[in-house]
Z-matrix of the N, CA and C atoms (Angstrom, degrees):
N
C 1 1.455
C 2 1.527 1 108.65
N 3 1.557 2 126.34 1 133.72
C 4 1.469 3 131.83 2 161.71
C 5 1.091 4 124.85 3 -44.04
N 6 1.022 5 166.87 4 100.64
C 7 1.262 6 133.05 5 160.77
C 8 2.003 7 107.60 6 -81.83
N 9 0.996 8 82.19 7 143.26
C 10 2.083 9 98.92 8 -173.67
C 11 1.390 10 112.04 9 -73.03
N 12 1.573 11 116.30 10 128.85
C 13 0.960 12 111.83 11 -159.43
C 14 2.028 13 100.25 12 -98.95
N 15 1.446 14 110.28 13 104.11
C 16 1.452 15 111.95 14 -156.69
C 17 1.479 16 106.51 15 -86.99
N 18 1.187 17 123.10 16 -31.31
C 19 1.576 18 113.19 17 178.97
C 20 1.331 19 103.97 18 -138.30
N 21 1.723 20 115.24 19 156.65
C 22 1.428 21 111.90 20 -153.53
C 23 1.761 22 82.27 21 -138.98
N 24 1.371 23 127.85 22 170.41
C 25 1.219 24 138.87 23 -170.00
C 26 1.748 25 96.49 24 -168.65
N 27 1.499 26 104.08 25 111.34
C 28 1.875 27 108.97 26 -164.86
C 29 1.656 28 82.50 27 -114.79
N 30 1.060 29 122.73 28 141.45
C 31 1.899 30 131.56 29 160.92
C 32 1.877 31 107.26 30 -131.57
N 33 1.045 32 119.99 31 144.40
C 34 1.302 33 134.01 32 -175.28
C 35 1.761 34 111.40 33 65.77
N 36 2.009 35 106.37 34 45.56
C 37 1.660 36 95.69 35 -159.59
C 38 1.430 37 92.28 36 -66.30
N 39 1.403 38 150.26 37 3.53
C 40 1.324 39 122.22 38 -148.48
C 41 1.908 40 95.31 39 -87.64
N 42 1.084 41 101.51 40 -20.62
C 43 1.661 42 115.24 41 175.56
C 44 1.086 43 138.66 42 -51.62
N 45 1.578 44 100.70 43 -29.09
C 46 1.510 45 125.88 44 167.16
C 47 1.457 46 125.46 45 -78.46
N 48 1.169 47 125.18 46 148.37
C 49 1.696 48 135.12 47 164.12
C 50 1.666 49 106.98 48 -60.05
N 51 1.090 50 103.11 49 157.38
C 52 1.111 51 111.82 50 160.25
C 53 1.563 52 125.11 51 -55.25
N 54 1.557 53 102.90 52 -50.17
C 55 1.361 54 112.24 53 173.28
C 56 1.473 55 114.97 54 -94.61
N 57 1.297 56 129.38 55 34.34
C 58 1.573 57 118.89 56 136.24
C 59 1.964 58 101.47 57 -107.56
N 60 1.435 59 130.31 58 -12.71
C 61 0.689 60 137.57 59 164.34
C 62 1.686 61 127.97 60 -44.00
N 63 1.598 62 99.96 61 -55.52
C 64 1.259 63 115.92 62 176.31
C 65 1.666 64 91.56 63 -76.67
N 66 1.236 65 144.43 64 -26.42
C 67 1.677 66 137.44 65 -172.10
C 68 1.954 67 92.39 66 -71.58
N 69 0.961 68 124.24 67 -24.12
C 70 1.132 69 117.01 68 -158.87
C 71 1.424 70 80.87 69 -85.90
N 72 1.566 71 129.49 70 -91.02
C 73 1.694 72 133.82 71 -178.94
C 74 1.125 73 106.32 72 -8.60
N 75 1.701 74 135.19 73 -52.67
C 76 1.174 75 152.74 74 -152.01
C 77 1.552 76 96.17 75 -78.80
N 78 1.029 77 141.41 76 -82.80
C 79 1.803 78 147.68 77 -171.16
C 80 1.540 79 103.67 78 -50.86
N 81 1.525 80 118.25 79 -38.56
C 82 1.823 81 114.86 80 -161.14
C 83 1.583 82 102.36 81 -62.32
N 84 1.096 83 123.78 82 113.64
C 85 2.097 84 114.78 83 169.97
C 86 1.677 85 91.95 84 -37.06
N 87 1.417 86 101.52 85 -61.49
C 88 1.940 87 84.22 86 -148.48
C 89 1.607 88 101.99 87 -101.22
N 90 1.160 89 114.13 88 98.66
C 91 1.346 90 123.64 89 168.54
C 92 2.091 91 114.42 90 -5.91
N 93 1.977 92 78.52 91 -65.91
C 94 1.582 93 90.54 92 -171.74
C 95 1.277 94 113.46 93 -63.28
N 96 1.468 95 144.36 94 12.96
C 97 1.177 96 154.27 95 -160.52
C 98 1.442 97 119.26 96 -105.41
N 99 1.441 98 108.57 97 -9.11
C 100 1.600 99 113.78 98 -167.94
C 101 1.640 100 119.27 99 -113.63
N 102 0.999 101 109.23 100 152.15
C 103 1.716 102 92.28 101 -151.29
C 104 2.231 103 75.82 102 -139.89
N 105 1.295 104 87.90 103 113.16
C 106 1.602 105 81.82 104 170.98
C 107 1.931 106 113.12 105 -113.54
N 108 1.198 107 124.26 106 134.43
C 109 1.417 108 114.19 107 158.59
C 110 1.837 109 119.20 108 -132.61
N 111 1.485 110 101.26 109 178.49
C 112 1.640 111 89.93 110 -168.63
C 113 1.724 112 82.24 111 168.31
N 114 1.648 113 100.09 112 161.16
C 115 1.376 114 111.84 113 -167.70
C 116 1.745 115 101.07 114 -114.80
N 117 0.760 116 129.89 115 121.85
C 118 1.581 117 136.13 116 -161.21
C 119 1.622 118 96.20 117 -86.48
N 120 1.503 119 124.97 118 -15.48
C 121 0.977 120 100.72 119 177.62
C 122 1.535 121 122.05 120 -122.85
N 123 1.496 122 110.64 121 41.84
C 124 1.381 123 142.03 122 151.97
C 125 1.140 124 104.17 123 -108.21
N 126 1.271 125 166.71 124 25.61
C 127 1.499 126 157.64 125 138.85
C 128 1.827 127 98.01 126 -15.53
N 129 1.651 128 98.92 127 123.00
C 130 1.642 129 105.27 128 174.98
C 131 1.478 130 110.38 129 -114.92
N 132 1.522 131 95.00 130 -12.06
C 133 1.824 132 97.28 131 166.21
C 134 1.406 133 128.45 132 -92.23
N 135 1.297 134 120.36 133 116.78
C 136 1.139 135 125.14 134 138.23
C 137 1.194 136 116.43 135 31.77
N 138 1.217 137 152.49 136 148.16
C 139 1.463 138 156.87 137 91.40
C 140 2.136 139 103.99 138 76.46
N 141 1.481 140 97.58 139 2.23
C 142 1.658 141 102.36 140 157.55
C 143 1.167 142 114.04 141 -91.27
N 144 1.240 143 114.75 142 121.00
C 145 1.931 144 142.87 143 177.81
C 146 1.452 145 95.67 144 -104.17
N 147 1.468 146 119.79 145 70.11
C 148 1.242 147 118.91 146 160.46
C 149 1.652 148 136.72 147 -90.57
N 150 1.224 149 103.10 148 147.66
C 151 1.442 150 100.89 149 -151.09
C 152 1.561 151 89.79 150 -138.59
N 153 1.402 152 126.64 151 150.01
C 154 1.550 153 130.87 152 -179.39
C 155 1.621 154 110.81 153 -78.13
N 156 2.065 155 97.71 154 -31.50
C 157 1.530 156 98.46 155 175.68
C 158 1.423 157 112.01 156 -55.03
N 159 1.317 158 142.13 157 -34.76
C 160 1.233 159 151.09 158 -160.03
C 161 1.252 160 113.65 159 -84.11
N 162 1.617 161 129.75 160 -31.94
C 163 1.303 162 131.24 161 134.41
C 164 1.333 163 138.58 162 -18.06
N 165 1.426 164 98.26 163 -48.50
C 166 1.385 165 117.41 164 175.13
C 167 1.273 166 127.19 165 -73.88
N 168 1.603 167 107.69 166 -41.40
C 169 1.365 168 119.75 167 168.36
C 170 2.107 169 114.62 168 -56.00
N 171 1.104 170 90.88 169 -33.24
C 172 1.737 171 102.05 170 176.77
C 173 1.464 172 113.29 171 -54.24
N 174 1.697 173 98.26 172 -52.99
C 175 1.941 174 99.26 173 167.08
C 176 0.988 175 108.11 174 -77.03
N 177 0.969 176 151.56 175 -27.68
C 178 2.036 177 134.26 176 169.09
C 179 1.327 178 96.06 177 -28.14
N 180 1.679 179 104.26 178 -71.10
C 181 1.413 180 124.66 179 -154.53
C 182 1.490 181 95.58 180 -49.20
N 183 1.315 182 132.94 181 -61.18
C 184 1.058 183 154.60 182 -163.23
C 185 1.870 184 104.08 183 -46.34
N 186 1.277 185 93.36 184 -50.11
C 187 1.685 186 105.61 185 -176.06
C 188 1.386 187 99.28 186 -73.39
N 189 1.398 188 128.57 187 -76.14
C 190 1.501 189 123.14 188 -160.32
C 191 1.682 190 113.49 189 -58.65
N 192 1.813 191 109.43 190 -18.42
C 193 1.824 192 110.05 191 173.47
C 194 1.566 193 81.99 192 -77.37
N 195 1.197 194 150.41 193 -69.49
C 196 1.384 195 138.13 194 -152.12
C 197 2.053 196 114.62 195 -59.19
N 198 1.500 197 103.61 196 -23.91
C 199 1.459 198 106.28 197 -168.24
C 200 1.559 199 95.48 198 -69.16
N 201 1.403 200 139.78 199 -6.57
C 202 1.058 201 134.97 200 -157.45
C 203 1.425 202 111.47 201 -97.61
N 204 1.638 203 85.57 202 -18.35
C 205 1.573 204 109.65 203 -162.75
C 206 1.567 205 102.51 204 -69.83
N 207 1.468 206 106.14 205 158.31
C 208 2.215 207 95.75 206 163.13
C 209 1.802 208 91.94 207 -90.69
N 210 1.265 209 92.63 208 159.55
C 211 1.679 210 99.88 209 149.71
C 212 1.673 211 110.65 210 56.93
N 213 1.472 212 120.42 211 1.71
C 214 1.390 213 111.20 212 175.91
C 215 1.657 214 115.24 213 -88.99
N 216 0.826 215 111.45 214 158.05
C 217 1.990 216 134.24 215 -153.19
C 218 2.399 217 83.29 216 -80.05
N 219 1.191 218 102.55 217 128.66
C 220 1.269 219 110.07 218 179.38
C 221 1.564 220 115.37 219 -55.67
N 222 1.394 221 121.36 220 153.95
C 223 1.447 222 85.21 221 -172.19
C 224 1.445 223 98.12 222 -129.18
N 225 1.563 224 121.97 223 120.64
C 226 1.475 225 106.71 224 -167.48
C 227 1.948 226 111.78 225 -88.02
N 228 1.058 227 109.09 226 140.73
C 229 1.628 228 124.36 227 163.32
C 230 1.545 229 110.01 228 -62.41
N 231 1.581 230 109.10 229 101.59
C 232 1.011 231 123.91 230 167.65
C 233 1.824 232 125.05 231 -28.08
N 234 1.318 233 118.87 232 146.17
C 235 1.685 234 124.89 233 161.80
C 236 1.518 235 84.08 234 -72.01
N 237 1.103 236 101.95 235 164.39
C 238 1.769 237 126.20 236 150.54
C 239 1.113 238 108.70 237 -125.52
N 240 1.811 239 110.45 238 108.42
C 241 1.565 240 101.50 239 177.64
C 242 1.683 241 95.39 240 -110.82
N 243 1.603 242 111.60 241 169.80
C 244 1.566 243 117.32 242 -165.97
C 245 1.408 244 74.74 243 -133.20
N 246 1.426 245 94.01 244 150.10
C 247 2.213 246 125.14 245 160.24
C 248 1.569 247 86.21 246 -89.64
N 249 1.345 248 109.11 247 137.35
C 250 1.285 249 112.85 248 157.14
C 251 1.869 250 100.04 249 -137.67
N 252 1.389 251 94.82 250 138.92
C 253 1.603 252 98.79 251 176.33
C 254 1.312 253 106.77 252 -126.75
């Protein structure tokens, strides 16, 4: 038996691809459940140009593949808030 993986907690996202990014959105049951942060200007990978706007673009995707769906949980497009000191 699965058990569903309902809330997700991402730290250092700037590290990630886009496409393990979207794998993460993709597995969580409840979209609205995932809370990602990370400092964009420690990037330790390579040739990732990560950006928080691009995050966002992942739940669009995420929402309009789910609007198709019956019966799936709405999926809202994150704020992006920044710490600034």
């Amino acid at each position: 038996e699965q058990l569903p993986l309902e809330t997700l907690f991402v730290d250092e996202t700037q590290d990630f691809t886009q496409a393990e990014l979207a794998l993460f959105v993709r597995v969580c049951a409840d979209k609205n459940a995932m809370f990602f942060s990370g400092d964009t200007a420690q990037t330790i990978a390579a040739g990732v140009g990560f950006r928080f706007e691009d995050l966002k673009s992942i739940f669009q995707a995420e929402k309009e593949r789910q609007g198709l769906a019956q019966g799936s949980q709405a999926v809202v497009v994150p704020a992006v808030r920044q710490l600034k000191v």
